[in-house]
N, C-alpha and C positions, 0 to 999 in steps of 0.2 A: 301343695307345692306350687309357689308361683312358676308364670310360661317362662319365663328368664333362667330359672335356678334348674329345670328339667334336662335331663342328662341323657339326651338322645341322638347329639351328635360324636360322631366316632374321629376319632385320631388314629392313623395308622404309619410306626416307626419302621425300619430295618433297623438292626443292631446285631452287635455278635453277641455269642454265646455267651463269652466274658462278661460283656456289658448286662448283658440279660440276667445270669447270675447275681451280678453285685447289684441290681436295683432289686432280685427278689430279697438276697440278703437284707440288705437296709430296709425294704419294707418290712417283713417277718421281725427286726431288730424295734421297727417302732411300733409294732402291734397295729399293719395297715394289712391289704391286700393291694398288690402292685399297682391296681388298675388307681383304686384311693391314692396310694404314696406319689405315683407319675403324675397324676392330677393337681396334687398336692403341691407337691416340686415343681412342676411347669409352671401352673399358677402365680406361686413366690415369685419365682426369677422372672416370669414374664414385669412382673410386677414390679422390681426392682429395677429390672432393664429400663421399662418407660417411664421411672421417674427419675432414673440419671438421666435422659435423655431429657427432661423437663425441666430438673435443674440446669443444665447446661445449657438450654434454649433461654430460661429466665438470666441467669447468668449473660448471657450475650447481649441481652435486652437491657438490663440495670448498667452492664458496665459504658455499651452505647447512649444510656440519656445520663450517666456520671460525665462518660467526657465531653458530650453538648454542653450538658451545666458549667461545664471548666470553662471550655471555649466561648460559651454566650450565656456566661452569668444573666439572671436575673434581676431587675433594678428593684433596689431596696426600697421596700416601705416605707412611707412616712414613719409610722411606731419603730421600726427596724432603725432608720435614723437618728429618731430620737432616744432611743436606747443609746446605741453607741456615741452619741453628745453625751447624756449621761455621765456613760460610764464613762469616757475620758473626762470631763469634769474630773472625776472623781478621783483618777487615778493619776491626774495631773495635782491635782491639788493635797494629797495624801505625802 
């Protein structure tokens, strides 16, 4: 077992009875022991947590150099230019 994947450090919740009960339930329902299932489930949602947060951070990012590009286009390329001669040729003459 790699020193990364060794399972020595402890987590410690409060929770009530209720709550205590329906995690042993669901764990016994998926064929875990509770310490595996909390682990399990933490893990997931830890995991999903910070990658909505990731997408949301990139999201912020794409849509701030979208509206740079609106506001301070880019000057077209030579090839970019001559493309659109081109095609208007083309489309003027059709």
């Amino acid at each position: 077992m790699e020193q990364s994947d060794r399972q020595d450090t402890r987590m410690y919740i409060r929770t009530s009875q209720a709550v205590r009960q329906q995690v042993s339930r669901a764990a016994a329902l998926s064929g875990q022991g509770v310490s595996e299932y909390v682990r399990e489930v933490l893990t997931r949602e830890a995991q999903r947590t910070i990658e909505a947060h990731e997408i949301i951070e990139i999201a912020k990012r794409d849509r701030a150099a979208f509206i740079e590009a609106m506001r301070n286009p880019p000057a077209w390329s030579d090839h970019m230019k001559d493309k659109v001669r081109r095609y208007r040729e083309r489309v003027v003459s059709e």
